[in-house]
C-alpha positions in Angstrom: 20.2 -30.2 -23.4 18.1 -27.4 -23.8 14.0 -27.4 -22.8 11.8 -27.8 -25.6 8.3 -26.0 -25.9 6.1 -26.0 -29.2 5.6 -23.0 -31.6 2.0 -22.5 -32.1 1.0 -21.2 -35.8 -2.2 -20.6 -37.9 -2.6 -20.1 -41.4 -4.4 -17.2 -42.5 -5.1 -17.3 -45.7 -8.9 -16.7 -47.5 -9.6 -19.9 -49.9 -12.6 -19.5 -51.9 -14.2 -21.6 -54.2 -16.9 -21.7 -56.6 -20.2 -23.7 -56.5 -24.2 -23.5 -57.0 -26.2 -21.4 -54.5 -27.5 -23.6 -51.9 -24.1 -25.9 -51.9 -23.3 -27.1 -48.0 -19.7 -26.1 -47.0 -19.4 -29.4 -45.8 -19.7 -30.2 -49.5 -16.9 -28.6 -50.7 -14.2 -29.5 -48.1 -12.1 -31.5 -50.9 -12.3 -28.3 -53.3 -11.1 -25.7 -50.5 -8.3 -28.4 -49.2 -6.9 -29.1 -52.9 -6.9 -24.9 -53.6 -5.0 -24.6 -50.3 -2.5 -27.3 -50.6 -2.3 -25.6 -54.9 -1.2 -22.2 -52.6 0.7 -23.9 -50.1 3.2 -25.2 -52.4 3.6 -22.0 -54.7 3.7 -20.3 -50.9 1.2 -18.0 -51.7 -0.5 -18.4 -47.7 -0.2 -16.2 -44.4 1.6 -17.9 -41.6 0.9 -16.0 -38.4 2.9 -17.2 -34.8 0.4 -17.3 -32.0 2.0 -18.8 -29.0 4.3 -21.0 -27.2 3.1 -23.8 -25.4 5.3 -25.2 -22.3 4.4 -28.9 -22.2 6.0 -29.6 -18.5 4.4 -26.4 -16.9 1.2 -26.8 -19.4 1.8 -22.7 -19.5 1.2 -20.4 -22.7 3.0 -17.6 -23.4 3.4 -15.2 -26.6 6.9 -13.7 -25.2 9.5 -16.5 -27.8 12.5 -14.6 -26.9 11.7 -16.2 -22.9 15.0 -17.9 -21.9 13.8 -18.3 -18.0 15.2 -22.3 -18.2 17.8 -23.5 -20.1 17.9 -26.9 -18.6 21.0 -27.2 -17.0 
């Protein structure tokens, strides 16, 4: 069986909505979430890798092609 380590991605992708001067962000968390999900599902977001995380070693490391253990 071969190790497993976890892919590390972040979306990148500007979301902006519309609202009266003076609204809090906070405020407008369920307009920004239902404009990304809108672009999510037409795929219209930036998906960036950032890392790899090793959970047995607890080790990160940007380098995916890495085969140093194959767990044999």
């Amino acid at each position: 069986m071969s190790k497993k380590v976890a892919y590390d991605f972040s979306v990148d992708s500007i979301v902006s909505v519309d609202a009266p001067a003076g609204t809090s962000p906070d405020d407008l968390e369920q307009q920004v979430l239902e404009k990304l999900m809108d672009r999510l599902l037409s795929r219209d977001i930036t998906i960036r890798f950032e890392n790899i995380f090793d959970h047995a070693t607890g080790a990160y490391n940007e380098d995916w092609s890495e085969e140093d253990d194959k767990g044999e």
